[in-house]
DOKOLVO-777199 format. One record per atom (N, C-alpha, C, O): x, y, z; residue in three letters. Coordinates in steps of 0.1 Angstrom, whole numbers, plus 5000, padded with zeros to 4 digits. Layout:
XYZala
...
This chain:
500849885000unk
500050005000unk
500950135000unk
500450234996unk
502150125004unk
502950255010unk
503550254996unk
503350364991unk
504050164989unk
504550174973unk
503350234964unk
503650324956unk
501950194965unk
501250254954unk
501050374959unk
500350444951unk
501450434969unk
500850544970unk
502150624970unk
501850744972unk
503350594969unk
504450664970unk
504450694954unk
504650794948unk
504050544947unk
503950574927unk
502850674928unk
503450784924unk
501650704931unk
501050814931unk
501550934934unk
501151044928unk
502450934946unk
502551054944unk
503751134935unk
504051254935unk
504251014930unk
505551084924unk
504751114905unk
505051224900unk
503851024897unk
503151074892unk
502151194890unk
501651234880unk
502051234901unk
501351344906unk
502051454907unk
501751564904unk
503751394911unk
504551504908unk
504851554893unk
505051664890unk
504751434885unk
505951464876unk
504551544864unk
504951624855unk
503051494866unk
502251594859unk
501951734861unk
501651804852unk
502151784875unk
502451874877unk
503551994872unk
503352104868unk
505151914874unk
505851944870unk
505951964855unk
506452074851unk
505551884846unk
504851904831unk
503952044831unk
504452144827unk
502652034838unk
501952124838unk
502652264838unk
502452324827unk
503352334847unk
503652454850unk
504952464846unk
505652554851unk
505752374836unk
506952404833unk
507252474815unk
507052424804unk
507452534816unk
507752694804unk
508452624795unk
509552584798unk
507852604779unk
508552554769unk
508752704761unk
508052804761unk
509852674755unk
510752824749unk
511252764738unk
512052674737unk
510452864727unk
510752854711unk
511852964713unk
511853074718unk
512752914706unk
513753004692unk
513552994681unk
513552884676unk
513253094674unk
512953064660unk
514053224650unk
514053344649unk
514753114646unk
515753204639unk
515553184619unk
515553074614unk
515353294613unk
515253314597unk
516253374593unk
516653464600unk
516853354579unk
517253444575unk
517753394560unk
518253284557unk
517353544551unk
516853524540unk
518453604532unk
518853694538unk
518953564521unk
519853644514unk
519853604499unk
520553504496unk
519153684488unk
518953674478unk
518253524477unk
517053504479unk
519153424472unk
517953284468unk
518253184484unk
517553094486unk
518953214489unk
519553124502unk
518453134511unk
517653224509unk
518253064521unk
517653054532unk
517752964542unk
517752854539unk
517752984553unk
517852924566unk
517052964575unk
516953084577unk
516552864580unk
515552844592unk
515852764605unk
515652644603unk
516152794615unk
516652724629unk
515452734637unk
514852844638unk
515052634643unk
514052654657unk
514652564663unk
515152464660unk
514752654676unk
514752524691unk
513952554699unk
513552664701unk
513552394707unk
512352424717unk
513452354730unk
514152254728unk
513252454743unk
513752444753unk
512752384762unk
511552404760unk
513152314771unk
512352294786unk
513252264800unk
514452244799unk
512852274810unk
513352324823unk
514852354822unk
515852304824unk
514252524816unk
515952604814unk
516652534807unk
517752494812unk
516452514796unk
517452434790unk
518152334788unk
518952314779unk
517852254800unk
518552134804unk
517752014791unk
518351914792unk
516852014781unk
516351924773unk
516252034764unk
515552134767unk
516952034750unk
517052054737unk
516451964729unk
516551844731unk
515652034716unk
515251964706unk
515652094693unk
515052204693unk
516552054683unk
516652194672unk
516052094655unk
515851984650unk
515952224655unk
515352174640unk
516052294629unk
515952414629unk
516752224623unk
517052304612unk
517052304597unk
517652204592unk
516552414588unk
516452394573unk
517052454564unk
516452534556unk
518552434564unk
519352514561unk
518952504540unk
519152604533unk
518652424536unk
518552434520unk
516852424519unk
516052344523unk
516752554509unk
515552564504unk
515552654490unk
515452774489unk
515752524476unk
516252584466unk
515052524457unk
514152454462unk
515052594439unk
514252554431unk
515052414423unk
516252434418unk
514452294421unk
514752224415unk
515352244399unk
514952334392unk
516152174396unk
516852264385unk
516152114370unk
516152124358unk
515652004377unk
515451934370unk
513751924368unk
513351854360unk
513051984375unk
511651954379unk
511252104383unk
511952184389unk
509652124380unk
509452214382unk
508752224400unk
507552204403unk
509752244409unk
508852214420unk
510552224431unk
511652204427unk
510052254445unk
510852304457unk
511852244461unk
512152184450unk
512852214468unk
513552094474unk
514152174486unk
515052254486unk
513252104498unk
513752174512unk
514652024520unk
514251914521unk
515552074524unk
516351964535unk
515951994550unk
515852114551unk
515851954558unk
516051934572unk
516451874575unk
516651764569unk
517051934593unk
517751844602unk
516851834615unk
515751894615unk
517251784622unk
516951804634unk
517651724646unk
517651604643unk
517951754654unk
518951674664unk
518351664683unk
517451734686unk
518751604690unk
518551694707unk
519651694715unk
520351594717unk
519951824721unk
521151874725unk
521251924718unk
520451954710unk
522751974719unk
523552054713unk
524152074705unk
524352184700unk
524751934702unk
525451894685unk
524651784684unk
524251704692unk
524651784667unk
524151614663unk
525051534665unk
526251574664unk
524751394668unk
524751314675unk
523851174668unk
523051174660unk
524151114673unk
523550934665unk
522050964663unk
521450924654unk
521351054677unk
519951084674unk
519551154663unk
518351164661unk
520451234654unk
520051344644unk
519251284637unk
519251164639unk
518451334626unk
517851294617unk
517451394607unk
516751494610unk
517751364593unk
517351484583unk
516351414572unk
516251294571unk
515951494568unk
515251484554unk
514951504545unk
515551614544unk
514351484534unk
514751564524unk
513151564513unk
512851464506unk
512451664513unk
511151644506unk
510951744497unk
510951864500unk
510851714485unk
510251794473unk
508951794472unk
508151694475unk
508751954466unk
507252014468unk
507152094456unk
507952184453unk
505952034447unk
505651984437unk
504752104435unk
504952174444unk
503952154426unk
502952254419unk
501552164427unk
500852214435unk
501552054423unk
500251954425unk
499951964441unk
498851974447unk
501551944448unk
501551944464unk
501052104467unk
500252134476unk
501352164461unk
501252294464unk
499252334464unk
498352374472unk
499352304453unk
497352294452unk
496852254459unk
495852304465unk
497352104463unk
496652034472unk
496752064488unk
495652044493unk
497852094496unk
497852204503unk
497152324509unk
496852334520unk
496752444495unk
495852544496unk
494452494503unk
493952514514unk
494052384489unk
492752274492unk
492552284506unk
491752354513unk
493752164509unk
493352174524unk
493052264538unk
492252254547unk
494352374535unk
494252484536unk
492652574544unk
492252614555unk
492252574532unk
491052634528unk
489952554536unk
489052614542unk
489852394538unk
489252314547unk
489152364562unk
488152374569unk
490352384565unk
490852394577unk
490752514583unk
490252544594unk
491152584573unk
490652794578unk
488552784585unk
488052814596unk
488152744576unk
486752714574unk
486452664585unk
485452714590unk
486952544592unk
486952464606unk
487352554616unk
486652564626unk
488852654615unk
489152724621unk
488352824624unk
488352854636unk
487852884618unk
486753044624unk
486152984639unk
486353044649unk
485652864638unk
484752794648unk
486052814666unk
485752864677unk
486952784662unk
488052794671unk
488152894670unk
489352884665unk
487953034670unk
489053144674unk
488953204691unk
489653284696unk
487753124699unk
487453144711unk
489253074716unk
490253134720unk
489052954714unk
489952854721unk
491352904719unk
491952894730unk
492252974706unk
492752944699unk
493553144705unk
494753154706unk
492653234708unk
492553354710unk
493053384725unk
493553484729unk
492753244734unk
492553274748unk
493753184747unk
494353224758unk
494753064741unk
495953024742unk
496753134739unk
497453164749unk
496753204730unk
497653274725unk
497953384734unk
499153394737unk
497153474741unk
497253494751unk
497953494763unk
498553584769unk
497853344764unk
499153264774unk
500453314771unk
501253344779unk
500553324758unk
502153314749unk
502653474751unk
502053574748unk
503853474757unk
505153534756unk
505553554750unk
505853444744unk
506153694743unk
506953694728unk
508453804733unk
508253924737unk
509753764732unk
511053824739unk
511653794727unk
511353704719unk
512753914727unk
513853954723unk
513553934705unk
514153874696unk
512354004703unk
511653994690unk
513054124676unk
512854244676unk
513654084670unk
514054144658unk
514054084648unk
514053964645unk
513954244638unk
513654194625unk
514454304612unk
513854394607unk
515854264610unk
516154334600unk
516354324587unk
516654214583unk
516254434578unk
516254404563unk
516754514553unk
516254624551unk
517854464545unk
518054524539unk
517654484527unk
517454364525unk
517554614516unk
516754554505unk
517254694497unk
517454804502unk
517554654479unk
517854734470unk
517254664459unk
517354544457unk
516354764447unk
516254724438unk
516554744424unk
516154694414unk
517654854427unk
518754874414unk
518055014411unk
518355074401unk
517455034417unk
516755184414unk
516355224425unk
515755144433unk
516555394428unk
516655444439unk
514955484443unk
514555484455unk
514255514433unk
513155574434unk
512155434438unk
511355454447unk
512155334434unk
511655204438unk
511755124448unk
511055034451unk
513055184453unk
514055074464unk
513255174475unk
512655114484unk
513355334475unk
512755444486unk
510755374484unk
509955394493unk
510655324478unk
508855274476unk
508555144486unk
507755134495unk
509655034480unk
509854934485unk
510054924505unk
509554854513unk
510755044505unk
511555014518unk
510555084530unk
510555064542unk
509555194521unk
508455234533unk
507555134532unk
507255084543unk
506755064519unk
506554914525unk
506554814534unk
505854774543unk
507854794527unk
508154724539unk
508354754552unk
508754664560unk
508054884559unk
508054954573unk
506554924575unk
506154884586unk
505654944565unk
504154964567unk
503954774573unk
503154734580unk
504754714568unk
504254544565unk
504954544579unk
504254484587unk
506254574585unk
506754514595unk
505554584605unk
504954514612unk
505354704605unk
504654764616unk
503054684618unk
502354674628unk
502854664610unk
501254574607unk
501154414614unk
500154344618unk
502354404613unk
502354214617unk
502754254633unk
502354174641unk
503654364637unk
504054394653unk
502754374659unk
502354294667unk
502154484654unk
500554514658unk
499554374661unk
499054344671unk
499554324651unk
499054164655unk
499354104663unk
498554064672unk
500754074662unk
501254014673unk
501054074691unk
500954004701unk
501254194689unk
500954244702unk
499554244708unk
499454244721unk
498354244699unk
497054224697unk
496754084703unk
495954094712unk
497053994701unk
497153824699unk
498253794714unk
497953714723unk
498953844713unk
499953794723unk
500953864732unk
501153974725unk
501753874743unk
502053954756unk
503554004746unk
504453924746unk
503554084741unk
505254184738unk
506054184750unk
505954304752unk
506654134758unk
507354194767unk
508554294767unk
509154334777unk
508854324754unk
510354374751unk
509854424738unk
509254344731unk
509954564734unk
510054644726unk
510454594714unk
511654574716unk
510154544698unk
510354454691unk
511754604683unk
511754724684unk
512754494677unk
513454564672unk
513354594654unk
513654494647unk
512954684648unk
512954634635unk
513954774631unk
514154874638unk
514254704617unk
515054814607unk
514954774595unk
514654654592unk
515154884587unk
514654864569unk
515654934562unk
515655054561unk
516354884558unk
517754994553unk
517954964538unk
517654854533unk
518255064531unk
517855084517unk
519255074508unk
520355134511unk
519055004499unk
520454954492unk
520055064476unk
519055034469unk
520955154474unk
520055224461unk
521255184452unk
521355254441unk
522255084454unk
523255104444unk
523054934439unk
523554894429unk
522554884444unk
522354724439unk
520954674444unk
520154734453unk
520654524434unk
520054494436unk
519554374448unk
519554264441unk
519254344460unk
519854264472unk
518454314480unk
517854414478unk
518154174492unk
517354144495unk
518254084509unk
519053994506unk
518154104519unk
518854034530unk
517854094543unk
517754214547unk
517453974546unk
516153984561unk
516653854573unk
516953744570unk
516553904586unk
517053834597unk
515753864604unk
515253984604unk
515253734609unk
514153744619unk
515053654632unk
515753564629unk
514753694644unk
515053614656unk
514253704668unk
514253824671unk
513353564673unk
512553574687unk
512353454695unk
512653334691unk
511953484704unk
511953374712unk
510353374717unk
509753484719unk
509653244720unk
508353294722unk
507853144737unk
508053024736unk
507453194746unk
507653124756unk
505953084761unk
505053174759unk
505552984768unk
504252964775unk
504952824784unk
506052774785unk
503652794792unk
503452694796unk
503152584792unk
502252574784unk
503752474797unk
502952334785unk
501952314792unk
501252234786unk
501252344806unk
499552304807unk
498752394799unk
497652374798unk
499152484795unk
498252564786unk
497852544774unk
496852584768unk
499252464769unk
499152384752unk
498552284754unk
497752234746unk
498652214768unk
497652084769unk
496352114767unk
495652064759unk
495752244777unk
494652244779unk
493652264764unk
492652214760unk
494652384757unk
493652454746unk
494052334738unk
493352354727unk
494652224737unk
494652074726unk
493651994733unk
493351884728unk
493252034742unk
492051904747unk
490751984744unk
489751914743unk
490652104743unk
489252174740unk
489452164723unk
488452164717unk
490552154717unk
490352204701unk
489952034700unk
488851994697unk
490851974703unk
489951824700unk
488151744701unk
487551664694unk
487951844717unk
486751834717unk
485851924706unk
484751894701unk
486452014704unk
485552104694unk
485452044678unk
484652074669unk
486751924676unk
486951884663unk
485851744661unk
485751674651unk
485251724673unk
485251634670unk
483351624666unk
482551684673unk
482951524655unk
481951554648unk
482051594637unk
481051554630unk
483051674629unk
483551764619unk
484751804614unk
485151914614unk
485651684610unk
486551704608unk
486851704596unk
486451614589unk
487751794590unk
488051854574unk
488451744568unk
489251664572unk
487651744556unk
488251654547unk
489551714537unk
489451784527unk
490351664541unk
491451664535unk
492051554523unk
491651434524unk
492851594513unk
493651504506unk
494951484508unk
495551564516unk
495551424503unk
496951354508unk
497451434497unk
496751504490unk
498951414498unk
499351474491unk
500751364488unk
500751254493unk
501951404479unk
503051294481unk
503951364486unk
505051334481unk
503951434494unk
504951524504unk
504251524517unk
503051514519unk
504951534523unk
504651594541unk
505151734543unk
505151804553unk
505451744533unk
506151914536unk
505352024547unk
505852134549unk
């Protein structure tokens, strides 16, 4: 009797501990002419468990009309025997069929924005920047382009601070290239909640999915 209830209560602990313990996204971009890289890591109790994911190639097929993204992903610090990459091409057809589903799923979504509105909420957004330089070989276009792009960075801040807690003043810049043609953007934030709060709002979206769920099609990518 003293063992089942000592396993109780250490289960008791360790849901708890799940419950009220802070998962922490990094999500790092950055874009330069056709290049791109994408890094996320998810943290948990301070760091002590790593999971990264990274997409360092994302080019146009030179034989096929259609994408070819690589990933990695590893846990810890360096890869390691656990790493694992992949490699999926994304097709015009994958692309449609995607939207399709897309378009299923938005339509399901309106029904969620109670659930969906009040998670987001939860979420913490730190050490948010966003810089970009951009030239389009013309000065008069590149000065067009670059208040644009101030109007588009200031528009998505606004959402985000709408939707979710800013804690730290977001950094952006827009710097104007009038002698060449070039495109170079760095996003890095970190965005933080609780994992009882992702449990909770995934046990209400389930209950709310269920009766009605989108018909989707497959596609020959997982992308």
């Amino acid at each position: 009797m003293f063992w089942l209830f000592l396993a109780l209560l250490i289960i008791l602990f360790l849901f708890l501990l799940i419950i009220f313990t802070k998962l922490t996204i990094y999500i790092f971009y950055s874009h330069l002419n056709d290049d791109d890289d994408l890094k996320i890591e998810l943290r948990v109790f301070f760091g002590l468990i790593k999971y990264k994911i990274k997409m360092p190639l994302i080019k146009v097929d030179d034989d096929s009309p259609s994408i070819v993204v690589e990933s990695k992903s590893h846990m810890g610090e360096t890869p390691g025997e656990n790493s694992e990459s992949s490699v999926s091409q994304f097709t015009k057809d994958d692309f449609l069929t995607k939207l399709q589903n897309s378009k299923e799923i938005i339509h399901k979504v309106i029904g969620l924005n109670i659930i969906v509105k009040k998670f987001l909420q939860k979420v913490t957004i730190k050490n948010f920047e966003w810089q970009t330089l951009i030239g389009v070989g013309d000065a008069a276009h590149t000065g067009m382009m670059t208040g644009a792009l101030w109007a588009v960075k200031g528009g998505i801040v606004g959402l985000l601070s709408h939707y979710m807690r800013l804690k730290e003043m977001p950094y952006l810049s827009v710097n104007p290239h009038f002698q060449a043609v070039v495109i170079h953007t760095r996003i890095s934030c970190m965005f933080q909640f609780r994992i009882g709060y992702a449990i909770l709002a995934g046990l209400k979206l389930i209950k709310f999915w269920k009766g009605g769920k989108p018909h989707l099609k497959s596609s020959n990518t997982d992308f």
